[in-house]
C-alpha positions as a Markdown table, in Angstrom:
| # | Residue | x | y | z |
|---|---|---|---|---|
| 1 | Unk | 73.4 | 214.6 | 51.2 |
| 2 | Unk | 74.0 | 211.1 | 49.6 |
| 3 | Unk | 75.5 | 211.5 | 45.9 |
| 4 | Unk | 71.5 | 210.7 | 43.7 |
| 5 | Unk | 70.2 | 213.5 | 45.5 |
| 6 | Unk | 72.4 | 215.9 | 45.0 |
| 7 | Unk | 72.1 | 215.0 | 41.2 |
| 8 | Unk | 68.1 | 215.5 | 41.9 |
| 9 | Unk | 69.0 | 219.0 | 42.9 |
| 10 | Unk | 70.7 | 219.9 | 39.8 |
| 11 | Unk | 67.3 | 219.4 | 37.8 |
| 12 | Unk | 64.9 | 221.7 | 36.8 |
| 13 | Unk | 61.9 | 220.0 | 35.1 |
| 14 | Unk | 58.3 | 220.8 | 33.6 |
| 15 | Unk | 54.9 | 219.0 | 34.3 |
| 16 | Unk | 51.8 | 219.7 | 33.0 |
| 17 | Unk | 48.6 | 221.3 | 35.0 |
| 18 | Unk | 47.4 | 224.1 | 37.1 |
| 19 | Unk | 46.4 | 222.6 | 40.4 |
| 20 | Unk | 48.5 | 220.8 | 42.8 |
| 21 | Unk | 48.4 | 216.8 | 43.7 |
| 22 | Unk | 50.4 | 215.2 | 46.7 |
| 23 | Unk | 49.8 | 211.9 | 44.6 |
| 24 | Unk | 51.3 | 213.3 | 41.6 |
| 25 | Unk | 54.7 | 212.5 | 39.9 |
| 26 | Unk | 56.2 | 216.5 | 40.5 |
| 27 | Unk | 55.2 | 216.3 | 44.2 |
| 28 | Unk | 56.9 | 212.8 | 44.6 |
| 29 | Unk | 60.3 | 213.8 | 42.6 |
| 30 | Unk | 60.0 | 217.0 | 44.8 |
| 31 | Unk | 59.4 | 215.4 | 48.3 |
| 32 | Unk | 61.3 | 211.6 | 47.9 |
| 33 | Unk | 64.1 | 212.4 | 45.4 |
| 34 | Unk | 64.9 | 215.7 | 45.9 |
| 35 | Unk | 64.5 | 217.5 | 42.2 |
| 36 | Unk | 66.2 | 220.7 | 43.0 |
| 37 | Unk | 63.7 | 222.6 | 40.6 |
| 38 | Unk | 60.2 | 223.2 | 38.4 |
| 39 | Unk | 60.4 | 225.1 | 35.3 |
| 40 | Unk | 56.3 | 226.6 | 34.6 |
| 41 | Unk | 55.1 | 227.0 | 30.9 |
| 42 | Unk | 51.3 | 229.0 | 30.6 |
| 43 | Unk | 51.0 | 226.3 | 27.6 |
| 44 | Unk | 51.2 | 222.5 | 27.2 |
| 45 | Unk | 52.5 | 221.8 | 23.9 |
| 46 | Unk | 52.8 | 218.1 | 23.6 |
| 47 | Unk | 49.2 | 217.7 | 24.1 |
| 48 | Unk | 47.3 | 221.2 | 23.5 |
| 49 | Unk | 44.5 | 219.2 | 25.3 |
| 50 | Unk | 46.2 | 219.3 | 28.8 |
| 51 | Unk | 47.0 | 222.6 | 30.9 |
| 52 | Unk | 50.1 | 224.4 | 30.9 |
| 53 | Unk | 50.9 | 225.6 | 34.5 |
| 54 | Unk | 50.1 | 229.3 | 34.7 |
| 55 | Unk | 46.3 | 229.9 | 36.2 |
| 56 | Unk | 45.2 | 233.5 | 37.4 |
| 57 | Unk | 47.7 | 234.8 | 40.3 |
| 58 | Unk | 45.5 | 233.3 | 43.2 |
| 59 | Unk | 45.7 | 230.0 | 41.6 |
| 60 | Unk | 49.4 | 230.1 | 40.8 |
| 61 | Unk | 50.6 | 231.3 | 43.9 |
| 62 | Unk | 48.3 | 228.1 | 45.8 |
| 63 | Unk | 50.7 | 225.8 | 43.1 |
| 64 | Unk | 54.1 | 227.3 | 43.8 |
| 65 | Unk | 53.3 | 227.7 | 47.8 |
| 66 | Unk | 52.4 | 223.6 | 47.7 |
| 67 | Unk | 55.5 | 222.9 | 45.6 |
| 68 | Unk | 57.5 | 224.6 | 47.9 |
| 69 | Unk | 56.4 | 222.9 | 50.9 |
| 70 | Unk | 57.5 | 219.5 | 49.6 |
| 71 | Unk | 61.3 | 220.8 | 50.1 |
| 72 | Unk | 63.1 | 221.4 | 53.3 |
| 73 | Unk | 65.4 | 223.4 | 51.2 |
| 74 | Unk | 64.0 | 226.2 | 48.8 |
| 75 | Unk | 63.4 | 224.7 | 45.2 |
| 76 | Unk | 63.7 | 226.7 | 42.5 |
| 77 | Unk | 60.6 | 228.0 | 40.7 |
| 78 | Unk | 61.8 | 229.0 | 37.2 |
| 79 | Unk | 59.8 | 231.0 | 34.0 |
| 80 | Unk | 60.5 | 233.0 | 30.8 |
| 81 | Unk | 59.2 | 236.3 | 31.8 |
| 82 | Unk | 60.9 | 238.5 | 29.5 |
| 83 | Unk | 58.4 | 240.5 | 28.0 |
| 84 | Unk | 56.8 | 240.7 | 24.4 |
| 85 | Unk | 55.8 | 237.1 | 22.7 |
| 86 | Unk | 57.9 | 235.4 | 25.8 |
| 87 | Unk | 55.8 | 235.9 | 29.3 |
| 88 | Unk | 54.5 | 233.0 | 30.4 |
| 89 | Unk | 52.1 | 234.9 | 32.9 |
| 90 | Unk | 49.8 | 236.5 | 30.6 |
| 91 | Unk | 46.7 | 238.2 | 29.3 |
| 92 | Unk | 44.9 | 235.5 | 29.2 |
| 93 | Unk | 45.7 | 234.7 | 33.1 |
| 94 | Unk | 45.1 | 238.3 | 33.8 |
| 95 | Unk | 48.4 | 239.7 | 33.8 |
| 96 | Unk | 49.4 | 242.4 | 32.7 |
| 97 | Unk | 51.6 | 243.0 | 29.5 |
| 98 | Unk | 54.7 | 243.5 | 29.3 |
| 99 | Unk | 56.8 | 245.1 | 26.2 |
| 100 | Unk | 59.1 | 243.5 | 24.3 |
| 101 | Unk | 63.0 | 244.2 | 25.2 |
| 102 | Unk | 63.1 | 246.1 | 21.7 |
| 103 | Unk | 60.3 | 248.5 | 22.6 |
| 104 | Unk | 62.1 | 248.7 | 26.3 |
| 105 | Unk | 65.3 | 250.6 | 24.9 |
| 106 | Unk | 63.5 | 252.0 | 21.8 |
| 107 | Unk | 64.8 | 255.3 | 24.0 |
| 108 | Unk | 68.4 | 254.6 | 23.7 |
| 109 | Unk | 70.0 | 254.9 | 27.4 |
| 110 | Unk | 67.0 | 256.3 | 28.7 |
| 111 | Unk | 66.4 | 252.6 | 30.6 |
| 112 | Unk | 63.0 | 254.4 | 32.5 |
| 113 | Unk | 61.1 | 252.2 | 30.8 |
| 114 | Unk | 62.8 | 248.8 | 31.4 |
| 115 | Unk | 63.0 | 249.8 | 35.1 |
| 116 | Unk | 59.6 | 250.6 | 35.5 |
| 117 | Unk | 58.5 | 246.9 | 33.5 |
| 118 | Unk | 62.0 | 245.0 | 35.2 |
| 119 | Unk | 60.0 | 246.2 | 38.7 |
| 120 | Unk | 56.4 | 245.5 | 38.0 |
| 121 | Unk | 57.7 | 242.2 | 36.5 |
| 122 | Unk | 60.0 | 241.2 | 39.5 |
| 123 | Unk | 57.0 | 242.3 | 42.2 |
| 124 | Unk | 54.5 | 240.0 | 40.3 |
| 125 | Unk | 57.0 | 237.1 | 40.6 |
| 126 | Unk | 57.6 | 237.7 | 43.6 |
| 127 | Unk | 53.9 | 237.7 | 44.7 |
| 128 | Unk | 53.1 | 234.3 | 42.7 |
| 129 | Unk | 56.4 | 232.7 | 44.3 |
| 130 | Unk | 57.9 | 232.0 | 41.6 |
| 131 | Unk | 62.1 | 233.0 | 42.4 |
| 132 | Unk | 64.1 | 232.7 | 38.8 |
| 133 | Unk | 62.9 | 234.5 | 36.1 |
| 134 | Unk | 65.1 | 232.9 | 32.9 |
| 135 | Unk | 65.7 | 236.7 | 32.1 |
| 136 | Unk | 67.0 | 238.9 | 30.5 |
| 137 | Unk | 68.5 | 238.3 | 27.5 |
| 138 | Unk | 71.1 | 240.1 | 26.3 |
| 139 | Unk | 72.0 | 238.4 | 23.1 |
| 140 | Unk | 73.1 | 241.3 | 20.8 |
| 141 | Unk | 70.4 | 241.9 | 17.7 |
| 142 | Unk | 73.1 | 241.5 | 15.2 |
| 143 | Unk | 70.4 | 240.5 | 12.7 |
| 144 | Unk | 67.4 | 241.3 | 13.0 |
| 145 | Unk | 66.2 | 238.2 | 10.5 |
| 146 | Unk | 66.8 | 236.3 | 13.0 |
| 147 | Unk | 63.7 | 234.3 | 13.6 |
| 148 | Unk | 64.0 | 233.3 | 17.5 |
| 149 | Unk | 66.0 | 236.8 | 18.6 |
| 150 | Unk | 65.5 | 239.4 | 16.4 |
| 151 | Unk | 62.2 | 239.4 | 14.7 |
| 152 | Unk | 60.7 | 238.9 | 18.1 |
| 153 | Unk | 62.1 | 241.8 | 19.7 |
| 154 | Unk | 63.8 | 239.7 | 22.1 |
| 155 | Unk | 66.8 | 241.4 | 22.3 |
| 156 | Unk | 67.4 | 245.4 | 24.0 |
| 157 | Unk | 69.7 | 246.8 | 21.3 |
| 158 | Unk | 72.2 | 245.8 | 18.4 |
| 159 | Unk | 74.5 | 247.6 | 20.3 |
| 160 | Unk | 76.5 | 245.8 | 23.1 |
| 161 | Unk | 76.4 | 248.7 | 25.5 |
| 162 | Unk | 73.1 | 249.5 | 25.5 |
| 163 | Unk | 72.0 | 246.1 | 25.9 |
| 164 | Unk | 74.6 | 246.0 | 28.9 |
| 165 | Unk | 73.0 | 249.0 | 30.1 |
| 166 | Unk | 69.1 | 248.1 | 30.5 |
| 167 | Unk | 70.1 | 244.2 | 31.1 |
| 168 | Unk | 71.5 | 245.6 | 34.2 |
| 169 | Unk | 68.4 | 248.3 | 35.0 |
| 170 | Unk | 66.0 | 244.7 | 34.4 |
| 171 | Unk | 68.7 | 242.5 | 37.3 |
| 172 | Unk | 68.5 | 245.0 | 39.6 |
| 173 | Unk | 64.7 | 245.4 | 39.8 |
| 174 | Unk | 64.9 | 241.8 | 40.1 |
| 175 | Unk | 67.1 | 241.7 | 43.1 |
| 176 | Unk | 65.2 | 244.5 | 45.0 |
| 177 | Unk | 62.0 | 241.7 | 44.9 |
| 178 | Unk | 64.7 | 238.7 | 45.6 |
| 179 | Unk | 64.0 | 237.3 | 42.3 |
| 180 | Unk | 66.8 | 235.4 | 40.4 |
| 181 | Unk | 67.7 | 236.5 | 37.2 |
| 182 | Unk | 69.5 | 234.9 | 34.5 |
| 183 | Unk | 71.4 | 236.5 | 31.0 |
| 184 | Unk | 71.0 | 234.5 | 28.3 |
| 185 | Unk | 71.8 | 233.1 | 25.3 |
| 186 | Unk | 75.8 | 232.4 | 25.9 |
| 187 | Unk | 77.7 | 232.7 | 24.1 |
| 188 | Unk | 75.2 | 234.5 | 21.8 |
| 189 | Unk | 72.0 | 233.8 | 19.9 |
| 190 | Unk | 71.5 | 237.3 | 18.2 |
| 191 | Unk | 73.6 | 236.7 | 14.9 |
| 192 | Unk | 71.7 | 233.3 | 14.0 |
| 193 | Unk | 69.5 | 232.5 | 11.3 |
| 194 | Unk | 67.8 | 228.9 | 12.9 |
| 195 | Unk | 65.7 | 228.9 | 16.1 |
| 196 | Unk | 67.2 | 225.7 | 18.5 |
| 197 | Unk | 64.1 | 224.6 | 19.1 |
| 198 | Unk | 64.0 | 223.2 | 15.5 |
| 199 | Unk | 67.7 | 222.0 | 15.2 |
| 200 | Unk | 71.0 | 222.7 | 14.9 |
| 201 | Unk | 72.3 | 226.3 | 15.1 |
| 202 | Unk | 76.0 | 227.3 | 13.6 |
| 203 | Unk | 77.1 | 230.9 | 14.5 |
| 204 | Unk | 80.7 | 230.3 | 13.5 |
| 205 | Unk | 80.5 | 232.7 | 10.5 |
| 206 | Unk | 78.0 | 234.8 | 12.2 |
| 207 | Unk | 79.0 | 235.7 | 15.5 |
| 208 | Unk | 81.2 | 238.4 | 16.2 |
| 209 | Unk | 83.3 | 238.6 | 19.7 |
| 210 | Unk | 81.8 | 242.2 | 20.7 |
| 211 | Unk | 78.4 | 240.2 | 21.9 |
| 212 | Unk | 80.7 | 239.2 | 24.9 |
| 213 | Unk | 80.8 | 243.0 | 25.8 |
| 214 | Unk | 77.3 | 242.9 | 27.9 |
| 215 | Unk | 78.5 | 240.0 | 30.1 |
| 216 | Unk | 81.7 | 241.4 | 30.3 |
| 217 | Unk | 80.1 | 244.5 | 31.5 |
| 218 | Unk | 77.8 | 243.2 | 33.8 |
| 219 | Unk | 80.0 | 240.5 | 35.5 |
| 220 | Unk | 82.2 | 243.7 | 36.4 |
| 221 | Unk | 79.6 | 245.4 | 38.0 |
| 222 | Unk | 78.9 | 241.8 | 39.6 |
| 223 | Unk | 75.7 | 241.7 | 37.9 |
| 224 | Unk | 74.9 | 238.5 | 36.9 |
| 225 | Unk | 73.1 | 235.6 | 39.1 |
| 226 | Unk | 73.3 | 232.9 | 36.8 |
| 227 | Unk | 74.0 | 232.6 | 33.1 |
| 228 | Unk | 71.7 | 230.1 | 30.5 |
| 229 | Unk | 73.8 | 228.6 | 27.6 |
| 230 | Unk | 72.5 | 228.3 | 24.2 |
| 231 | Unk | 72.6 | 225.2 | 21.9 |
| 232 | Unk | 75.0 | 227.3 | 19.6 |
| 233 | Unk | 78.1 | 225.9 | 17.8 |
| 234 | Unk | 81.0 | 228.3 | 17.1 |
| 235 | Unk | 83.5 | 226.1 | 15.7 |
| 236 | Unk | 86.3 | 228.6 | 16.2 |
| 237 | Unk | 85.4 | 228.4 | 20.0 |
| 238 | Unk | 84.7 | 224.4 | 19.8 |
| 239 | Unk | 84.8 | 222.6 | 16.4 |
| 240 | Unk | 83.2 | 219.2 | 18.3 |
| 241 | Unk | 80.4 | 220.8 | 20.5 |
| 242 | Unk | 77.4 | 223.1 | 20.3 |
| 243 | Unk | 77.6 | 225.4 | 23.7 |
| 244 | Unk | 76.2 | 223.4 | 26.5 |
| 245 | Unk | 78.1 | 220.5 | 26.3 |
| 246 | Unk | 81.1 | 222.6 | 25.5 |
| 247 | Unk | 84.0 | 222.3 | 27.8 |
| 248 | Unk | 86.1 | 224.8 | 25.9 |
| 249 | Unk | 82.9 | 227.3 | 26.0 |
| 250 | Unk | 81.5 | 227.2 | 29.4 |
| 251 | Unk | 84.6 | 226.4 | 31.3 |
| 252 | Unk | 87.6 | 228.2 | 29.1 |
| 253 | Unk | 85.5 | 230.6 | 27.3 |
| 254 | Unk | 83.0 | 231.6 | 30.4 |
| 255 | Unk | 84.9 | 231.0 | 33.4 |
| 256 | Unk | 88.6 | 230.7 | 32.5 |
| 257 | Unk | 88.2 | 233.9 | 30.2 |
| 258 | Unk | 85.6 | 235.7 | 31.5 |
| 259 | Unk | 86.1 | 234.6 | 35.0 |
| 260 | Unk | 82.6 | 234.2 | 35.6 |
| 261 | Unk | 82.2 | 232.1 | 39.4 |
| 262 | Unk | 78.3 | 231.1 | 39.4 |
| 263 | Unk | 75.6 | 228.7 | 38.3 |
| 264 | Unk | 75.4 | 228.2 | 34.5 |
| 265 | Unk | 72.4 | 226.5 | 33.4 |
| 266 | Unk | 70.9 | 224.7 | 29.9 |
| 267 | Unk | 68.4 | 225.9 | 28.0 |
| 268 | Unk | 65.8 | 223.5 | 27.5 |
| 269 | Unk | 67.5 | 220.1 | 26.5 |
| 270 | Unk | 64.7 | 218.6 | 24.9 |
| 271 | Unk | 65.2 | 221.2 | 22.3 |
| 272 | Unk | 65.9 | 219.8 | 18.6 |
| 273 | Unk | 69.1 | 221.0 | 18.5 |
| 274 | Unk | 70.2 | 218.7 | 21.3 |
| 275 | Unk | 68.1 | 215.9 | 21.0 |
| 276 | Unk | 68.5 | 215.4 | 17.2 |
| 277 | Unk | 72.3 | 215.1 | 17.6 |
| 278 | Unk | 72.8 | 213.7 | 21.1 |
| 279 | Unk | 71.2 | 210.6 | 23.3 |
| 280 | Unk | 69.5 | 212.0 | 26.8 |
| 281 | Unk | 71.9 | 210.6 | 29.1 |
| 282 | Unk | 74.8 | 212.2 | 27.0 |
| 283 | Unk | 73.6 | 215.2 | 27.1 |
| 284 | Unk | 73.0 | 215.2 | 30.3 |
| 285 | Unk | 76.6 | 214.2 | 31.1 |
| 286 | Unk | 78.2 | 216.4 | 28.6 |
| 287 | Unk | 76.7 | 219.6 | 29.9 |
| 288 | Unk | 77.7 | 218.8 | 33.2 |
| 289 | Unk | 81.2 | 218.0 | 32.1 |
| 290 | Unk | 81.4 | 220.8 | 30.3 |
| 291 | Unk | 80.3 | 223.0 | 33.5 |
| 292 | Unk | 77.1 | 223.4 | 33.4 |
| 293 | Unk | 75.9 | 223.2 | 36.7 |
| 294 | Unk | 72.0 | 222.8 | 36.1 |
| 295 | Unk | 70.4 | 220.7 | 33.8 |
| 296 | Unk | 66.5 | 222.3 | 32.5 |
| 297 | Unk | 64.4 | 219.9 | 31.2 |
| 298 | Unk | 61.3 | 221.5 | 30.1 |
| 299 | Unk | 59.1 | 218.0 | 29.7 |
| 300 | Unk | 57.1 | 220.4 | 27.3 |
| 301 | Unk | 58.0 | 220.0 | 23.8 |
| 302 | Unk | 57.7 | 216.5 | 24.1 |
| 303 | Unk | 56.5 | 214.6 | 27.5 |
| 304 | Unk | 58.1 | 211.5 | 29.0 |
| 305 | Unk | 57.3 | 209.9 | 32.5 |
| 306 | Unk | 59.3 | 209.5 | 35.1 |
| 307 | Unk | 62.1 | 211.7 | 33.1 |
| 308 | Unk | 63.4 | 212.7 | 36.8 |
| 309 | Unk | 64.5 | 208.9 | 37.9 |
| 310 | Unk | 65.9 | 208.6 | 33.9 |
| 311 | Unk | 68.0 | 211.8 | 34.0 |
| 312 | Unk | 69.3 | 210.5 | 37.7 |
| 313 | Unk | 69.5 | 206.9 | 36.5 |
| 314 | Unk | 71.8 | 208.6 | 33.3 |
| 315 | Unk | 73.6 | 210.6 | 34.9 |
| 316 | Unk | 74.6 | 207.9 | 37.9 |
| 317 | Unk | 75.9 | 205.5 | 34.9 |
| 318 | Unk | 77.7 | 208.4 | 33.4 |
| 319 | Unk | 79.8 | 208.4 | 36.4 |
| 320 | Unk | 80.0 | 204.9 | 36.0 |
| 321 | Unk | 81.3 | 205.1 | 32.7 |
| 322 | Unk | 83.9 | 208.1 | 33.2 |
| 323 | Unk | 81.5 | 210.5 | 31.2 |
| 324 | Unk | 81.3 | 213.0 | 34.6 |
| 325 | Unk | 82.7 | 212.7 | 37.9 |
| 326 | Unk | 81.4 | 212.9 | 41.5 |
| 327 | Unk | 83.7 | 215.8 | 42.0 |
| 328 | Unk | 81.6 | 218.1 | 39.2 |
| 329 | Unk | 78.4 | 216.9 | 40.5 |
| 330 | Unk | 79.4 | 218.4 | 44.2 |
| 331 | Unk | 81.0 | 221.0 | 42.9 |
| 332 | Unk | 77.7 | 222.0 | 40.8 |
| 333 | Unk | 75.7 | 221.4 | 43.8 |
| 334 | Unk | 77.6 | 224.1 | 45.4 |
| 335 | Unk | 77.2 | 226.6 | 42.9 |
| 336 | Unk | 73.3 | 225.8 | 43.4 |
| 337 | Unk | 73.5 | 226.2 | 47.1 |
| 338 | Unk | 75.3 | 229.7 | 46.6 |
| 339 | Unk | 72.4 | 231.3 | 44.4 |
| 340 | Unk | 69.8 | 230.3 | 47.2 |
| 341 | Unk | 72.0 | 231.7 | 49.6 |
| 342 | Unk | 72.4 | 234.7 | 47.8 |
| 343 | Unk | 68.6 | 234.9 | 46.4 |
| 344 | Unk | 68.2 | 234.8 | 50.7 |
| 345 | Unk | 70.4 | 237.5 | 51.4 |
């Protein structure tokens, strides 16, 4: 696979609408440049007038079987199906509800609950084809202010180990159905006071080393697929960089420390936080210096055409410019080829 294409792979972009076109600009990046993956929202919010992705189960499963078919190798089919005000497949679609991680260990260790949810979730995904759920996150409610984490419930527990504990209960449900999971927000988003998606985030005085402890525990039990970094800045970690661009974070913190060995990926980098600080093409390069290993761009928040040839066109003059090398965008292409292989075990 020729060097643009292998960059293709490491994106996982939005669209807008429901049905499927082979005319369309997602089945073209799909089929002739190789985007590695989709990333489905049930809403559009850059123009409330257009469809999000997310139609009844019939409807969806029609979308993600065409999508599918425009790779020889599996692209990956990615939502936010955690549960409470973040489940993309809804009501409104017909789903059914799913509680919020707060109510899920409102029983201590007792994780009946989130295995009974982590299963019914997994099977639905499973059934739709959709194969990464951006789930679950096991940021540790360290305030419970906190207007993205805590006051939605988004988080299992303020303690460490019990977060540890039904995180793991959700993953493994997940893996029965051979459904990718994901732990986010590294290095964690539960002591903040902004949400990302409106700008900058500084957890320097805020975060506290103990929300390590549920990847620590679950990258011992080799628990953990893939891991999502937050747009977070810790200046005692990395006084330059906000978490996904952040050498010293995802490669020393994450994998030198930690000794984590699989795919990392953004959060969305359309998000304020990166966008307000940061041109595209930096970003782009930055993460993937850093070590990230694949690149979401939600094409959601805000939409711009043909952002698949722009982030391959950025990232190809990054290596131009000494901003990333070949060698990290094989070596990220490698990690990506491991989690198919091991979401086809």
């Amino acid at each position: 696979m020729d060097l643009t294409r292998q960059i293709a792979t490491l994106l996982i972009v939005g669209f807008p609408g429901r049905r499927f076109a082979a005319d369309s600009e997602i089945a073209r990046d799909i089929s002739n440049r190789g985007l590695g993956g989709v990333i489905l929202f049930n809403r559009c919010l850059h123009d409330p007038g257009q469809e999000g992705n997310i139609g009844p189960a019939e409807e969806l499963q029609r979308l993600t079987t065409a999508l599918q078919g425009l790779r020889d190798e599996p692209l990956l089919i990615c939502v936010d199906q955690e549960g409470g005000s973040v489940q993309r497949l809804g009501r409104d679609n017909g789903y059914a509800s799913i509680p919020a991680a707060r109510q899920l260990a409102e029983n201590g260790a007792d994780t009946s609950q989130t295995e009974r949810y982590a299963e019914e979730t997994a099977a639905l995904l499973a059934d739709v084809g959709v194969t990464v759920n951006f789930a679950p996150v096991i940021d540790v409610d360290r305030c419970p202010e906190n207007p993205v984490i805590g006051r939605l419930g988004r988080s299992f527990s303020d303690s460490p180990q019990l977060v540890a504990t039904h995180a793991a209960a959700w993953i493994k449900a997940h893996r029965r159905h051979g459904v990718i999971s994901c732990v986010k927000h590294f290095p964690g988003h539960g002591s903040s006071c902004v949400d990302s998606h409106l700008g900058f985030v500084d957890i320097t005085a805020s975060w506290h080393v103990d929300e390590l402890l549920p990847y620590r525990s679950l990258l011992a039990d080799d628990l953990v697929d893939m891991v999502m970094t937050g747009h977070l800045c810790n200046r005692a970690i990395d006084p330059s960089f906000p978490a996904t661009l952040s050498p010293a974070t995802v490669t020393g913190l994450l994998r030198n420390e930690l000794g984590y060995r699989g795919a990392v990926v953004s959060d969305d980098l359309q998000m304020q936080a990166i966008t307000a600080h940061y041109p595209f093409g930096e970003a782009l390069c930055c993460a993937l210096t850093a070590g990230v290993d694949l690149l979401v761009i939600g094409n959601n928040l805000t939409y711009r055409p043909g952002i698949v040839e722009h982030a391959v066109t950025a990232i190809r003059n990054g290596i131009d410019r000494g901003l990333v090398t070949e060698a990290r965008i094989r070596e990220a292409h490698g990690r990506r080829q491991n989690l198919i292989a091991r979401e086809n075990h």
